[in-house]
C-alpha positions in Angstrom: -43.9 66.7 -0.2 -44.5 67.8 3.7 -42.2 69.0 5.9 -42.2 66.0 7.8 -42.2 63.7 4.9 -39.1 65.9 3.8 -37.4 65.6 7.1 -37.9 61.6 7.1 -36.5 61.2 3.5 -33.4 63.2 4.1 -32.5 61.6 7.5 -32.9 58.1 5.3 -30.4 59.4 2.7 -27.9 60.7 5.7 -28.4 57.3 7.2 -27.3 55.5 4.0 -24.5 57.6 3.1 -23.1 56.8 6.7 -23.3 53.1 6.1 -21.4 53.3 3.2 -23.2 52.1 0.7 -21.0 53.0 -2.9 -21.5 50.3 -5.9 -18.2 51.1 -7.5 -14.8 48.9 -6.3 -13.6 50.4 -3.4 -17.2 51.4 -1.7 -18.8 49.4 1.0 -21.6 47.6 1.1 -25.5 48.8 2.9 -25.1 45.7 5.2 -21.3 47.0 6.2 -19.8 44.3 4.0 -17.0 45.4 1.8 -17.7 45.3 -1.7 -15.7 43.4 -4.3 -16.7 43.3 -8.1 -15.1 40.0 -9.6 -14.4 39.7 -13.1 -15.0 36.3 -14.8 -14.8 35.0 -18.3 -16.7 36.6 -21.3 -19.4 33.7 -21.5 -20.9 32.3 -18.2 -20.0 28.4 -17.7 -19.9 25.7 -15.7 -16.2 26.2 -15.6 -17.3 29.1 -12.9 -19.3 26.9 -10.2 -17.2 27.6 -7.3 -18.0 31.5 -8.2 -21.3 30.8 -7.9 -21.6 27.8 -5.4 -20.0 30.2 -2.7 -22.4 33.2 -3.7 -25.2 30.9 -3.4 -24.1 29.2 -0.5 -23.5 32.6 1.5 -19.8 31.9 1.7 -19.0 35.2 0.8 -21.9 37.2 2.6 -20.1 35.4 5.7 -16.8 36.8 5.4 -18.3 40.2 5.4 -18.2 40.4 1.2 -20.8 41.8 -0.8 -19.5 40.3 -4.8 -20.9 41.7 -7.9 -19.7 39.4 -11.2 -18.8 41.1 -14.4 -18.3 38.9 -17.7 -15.0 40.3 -19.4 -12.7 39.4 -22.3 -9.9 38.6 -20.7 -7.6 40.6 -22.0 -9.8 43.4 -21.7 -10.4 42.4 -17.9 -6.1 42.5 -16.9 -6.1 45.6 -17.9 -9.6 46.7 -15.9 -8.1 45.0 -12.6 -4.9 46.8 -13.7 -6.8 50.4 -13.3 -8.8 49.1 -10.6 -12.3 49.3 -11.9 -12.1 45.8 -11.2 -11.3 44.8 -7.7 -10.3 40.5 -8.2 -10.2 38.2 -11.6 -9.3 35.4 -13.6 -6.8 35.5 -15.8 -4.5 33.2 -17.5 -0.6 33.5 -16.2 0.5 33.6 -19.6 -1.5 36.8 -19.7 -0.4 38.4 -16.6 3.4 38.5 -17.4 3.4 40.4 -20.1 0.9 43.1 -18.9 3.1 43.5 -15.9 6.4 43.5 -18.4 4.6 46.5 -20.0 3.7 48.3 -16.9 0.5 47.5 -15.8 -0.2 46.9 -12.3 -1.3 43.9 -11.3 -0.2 40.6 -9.7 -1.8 36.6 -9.1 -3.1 35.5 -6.1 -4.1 31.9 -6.2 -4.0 29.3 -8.4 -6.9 28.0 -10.6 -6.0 25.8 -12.9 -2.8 24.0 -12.1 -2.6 22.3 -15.4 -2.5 24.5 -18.1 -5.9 24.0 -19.8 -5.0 25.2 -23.4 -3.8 22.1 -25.8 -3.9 20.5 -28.7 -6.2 18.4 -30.3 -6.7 16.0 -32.7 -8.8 13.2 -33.8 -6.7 10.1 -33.4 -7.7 8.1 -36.8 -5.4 11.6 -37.9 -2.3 9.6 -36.6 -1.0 12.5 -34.7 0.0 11.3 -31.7 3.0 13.7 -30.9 4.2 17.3 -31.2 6.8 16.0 -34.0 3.2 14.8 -36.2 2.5 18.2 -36.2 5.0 18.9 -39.1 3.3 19.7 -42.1 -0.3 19.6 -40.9 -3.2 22.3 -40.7 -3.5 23.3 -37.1 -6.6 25.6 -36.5 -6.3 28.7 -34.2 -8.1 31.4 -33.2 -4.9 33.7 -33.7 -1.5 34.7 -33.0 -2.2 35.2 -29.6 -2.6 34.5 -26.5 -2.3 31.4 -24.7 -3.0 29.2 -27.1 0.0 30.5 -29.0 2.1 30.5 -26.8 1.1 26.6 -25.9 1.8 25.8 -29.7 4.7 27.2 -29.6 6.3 25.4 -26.9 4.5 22.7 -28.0 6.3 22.8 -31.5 9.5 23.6 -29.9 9.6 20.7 -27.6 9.8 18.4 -31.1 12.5 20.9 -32.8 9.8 22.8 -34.7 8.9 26.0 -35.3 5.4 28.0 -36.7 6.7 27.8 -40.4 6.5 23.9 -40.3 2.8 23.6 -40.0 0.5 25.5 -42.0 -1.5 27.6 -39.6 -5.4 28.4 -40.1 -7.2 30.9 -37.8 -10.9 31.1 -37.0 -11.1 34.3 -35.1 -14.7 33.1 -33.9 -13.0 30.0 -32.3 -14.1 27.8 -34.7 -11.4 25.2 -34.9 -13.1 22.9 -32.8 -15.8 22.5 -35.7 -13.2 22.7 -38.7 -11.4 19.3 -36.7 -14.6 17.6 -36.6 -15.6 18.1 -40.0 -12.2 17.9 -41.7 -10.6 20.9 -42.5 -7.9 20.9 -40.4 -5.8 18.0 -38.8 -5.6 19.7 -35.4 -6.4 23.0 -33.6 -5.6 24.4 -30.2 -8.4 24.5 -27.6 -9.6 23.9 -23.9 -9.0 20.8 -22.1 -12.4 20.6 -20.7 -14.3 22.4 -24.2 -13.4 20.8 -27.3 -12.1 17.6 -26.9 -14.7 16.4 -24.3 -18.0 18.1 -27.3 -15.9 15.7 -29.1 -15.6 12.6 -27.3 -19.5 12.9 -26.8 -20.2 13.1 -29.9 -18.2 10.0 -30.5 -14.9 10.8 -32.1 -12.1 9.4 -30.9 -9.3 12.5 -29.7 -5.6 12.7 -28.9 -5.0 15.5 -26.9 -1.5 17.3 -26.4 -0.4 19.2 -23.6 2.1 21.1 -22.6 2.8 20.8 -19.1 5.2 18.0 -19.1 7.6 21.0 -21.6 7.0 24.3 -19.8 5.1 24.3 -16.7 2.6 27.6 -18.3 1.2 29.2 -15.3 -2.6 28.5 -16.1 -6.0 30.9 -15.0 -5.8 32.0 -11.5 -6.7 35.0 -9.4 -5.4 38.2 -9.9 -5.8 41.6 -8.6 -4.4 45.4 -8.6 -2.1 47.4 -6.8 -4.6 50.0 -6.7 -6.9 47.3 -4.7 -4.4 44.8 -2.4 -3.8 47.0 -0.1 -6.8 49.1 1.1 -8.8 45.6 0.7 -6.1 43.0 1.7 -8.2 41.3 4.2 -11.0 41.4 1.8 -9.6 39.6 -1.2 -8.1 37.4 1.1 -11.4 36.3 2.4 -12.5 36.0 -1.2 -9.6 33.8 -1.8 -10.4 31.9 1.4 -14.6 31.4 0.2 -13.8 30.6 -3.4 -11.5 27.7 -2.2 -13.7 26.5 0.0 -16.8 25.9 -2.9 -13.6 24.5 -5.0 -12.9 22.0 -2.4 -16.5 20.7 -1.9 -17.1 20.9 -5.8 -13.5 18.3 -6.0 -15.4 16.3 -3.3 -19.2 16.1 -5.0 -18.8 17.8 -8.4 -22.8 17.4 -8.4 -22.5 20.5 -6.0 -21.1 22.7 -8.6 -23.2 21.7 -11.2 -26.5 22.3 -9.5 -24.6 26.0 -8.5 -24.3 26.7 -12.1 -27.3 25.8 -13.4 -28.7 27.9 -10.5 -26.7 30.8 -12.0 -27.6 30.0 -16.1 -30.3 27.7 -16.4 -29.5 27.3 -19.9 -26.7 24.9 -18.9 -29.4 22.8 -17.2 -30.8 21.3 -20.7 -27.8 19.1 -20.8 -26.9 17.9 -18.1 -24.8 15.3 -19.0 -22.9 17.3 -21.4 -22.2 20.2 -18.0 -20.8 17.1 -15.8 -19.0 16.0 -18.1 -17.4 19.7 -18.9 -17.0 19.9 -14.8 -15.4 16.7 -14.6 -12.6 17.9 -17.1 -12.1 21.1 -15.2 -11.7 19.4 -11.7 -9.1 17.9 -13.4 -7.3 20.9 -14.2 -7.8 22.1 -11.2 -5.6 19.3 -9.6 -3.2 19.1 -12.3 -1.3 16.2 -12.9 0.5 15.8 -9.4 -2.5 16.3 -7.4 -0.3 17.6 -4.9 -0.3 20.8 -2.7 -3.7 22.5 -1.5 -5.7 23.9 -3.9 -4.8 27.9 -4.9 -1.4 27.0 -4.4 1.6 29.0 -6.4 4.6 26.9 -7.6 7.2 30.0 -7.8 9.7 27.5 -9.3 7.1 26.6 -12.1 6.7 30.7 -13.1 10.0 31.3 -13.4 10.7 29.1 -16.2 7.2 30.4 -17.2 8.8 34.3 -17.4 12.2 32.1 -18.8 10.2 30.9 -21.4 8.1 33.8 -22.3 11.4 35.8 -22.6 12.7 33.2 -24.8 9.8 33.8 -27.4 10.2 38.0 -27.3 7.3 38.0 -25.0 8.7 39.7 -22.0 10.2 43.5 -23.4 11.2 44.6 -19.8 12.3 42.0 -17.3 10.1 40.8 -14.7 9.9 39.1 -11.4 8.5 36.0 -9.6 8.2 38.9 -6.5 7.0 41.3 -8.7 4.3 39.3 -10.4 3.0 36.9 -7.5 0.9 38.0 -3.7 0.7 34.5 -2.5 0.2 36.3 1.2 -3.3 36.1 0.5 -4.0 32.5 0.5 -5.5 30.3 3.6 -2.4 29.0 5.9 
């Protein structure tokens, strides 16, 4: 290499480390946009279409961000936001109180899901139509964990029953949804807009259980670190703010979000039908039963008895609070 040649490369290299442009959480972005890498669920799906409607639609190139998506476990992704590897994800609330009960630093920032999308199913010729039919029936799960567990607890509880009156199977590859089809079990715990809507499209009749009208469980939603809200405040924020914004127009033409996430995994695009009809259960959740309140919204009242409840079932070893767990600063006003 020439001098000159030389002398060109390294003013390009001085010229980029000016600009700021770091990959890792925390760095800026080579077009001055501030870079924010978003965890998501472990498998990519159409549940995620306002993620990737406002990446496609340049929502969040125009409020100055510059998003990277990981796919995480969940449990494995509280505690990444928690160290701040990870700057913003979604986790379930049920999740998020005891990781902060045991010390690590996170908080929620918006509301995903207002109704809590883990339940119950069953086919109905089973004749469970109830929590109280539960009692002496197989009920698939894919462990003692989570917040499915929680769900079938409360659920249980809410009809005087406890773990020990049902006989409990686990499919630790999530394989209830199969074992209710074909037999093996009378009910299993599961996704509002997952197994019961394979089901119905496959023709089975299904009675579905929730829980929301018991304990109001704090469902999915945004969450970030300490280590990250307050050097990137404005950032999240305006993450918050885009993500919203796709949610709103995917609530208003759910066609939107579907064409967005077969975009982002074509594989979803070879059933179509089967996507919407996935989509259309989510939006649901999304709203929650009320359909009240703008979208992202935080009921404080509801997560108390959420961290109430939680403590009730041993789940909570040092106390929490609503203040310590929530940054609802961050949403649009």
């Amino acid at each position: 290499m020439n001098r000159r040649v030389l002398a060109t490369a390294l003013a390009a290299c001085v010229a980029l480390l000016a600009s700021g442009c770091g990959v890792g959480p925390g760095a800026s972005s080579s077009a001055g946009r501030t870079a924010l890498v978003v965890g998501l669920g472990y498998i990519p799906s159409v549940q995620f279409a306002p993620f990737y409607l406002a990446e496609q639609a340049g929502y969040y190139t125009a409020a100055g961000l510059d998003v990277t998506f990981q796919s995480k476990i969940e449990s494995d992704l509280v505690r990444l936001v928690g160290t701040g590897a990870i700057d913003i994800g979604v986790a379930d609330g049920t999740d998020v109180i005891p990781a902060v009960s045991q010390g690590i630093p996170v908080q929620y920032i918006a509301t995903i899901y207002r109704a809590f999308p883990s339940v119950v199913f069953a086919k109905t010729s089973s004749g469970i139509a109830s929590a109280a039919d539960l009692r002496g029936r197989k009920v698939g799960i894919p462990g003692r964990y989570g917040a499915s567990w929680v769900m079938l607890q409360a659920l249980l509880d809410s009809a005087g029953l406890k773990p020990a009156d049902v006989t409990i199977v686990e499919y630790p590859d999530f394989g209830q949804g199969a074992a209710v089809s074909q037999g093996a079990v009378d009910a299993a715990t599961g996704f509002v807009n997952n197994e019961p809507v394979q089901l119905r499209l496959s023709g089975v009749p299904i009675t579905v259980l929730a829980v929301d009208g018991i304990v109001p469980l704090p469902g999915p939603g945004l969450i970030s670190g300490a280590s990250t809200l307050k050097p990137k405040k404005l950032a999240l924020a305006a993450f918050v703010a885009a993500t919203l914004r796709a949610m709103n127009e995917i609530v208003a033409a759910p066609s939107k979000g579907l064409d967005a996430a077969v975009v982002a995994v074509p594989e979803l695009g070879k059933d179509r039908a089967t996507q919407a009809s996935i989509l259309d259960a989510t939006i649901g959740a999304w709203k929650g039963s009320t359909g009240s309140g703008a979208l992202g919204s935080i009921d404080l009242a509801a997560w108390q008895k959420s961290i109430d409840y939680l403590t009730k079932l041993g789940l909570v070893p040092n106390p929490v609070t609503v203040s310590g767990l929530i940054e609802g600063g961050l949403l649009p006003r």
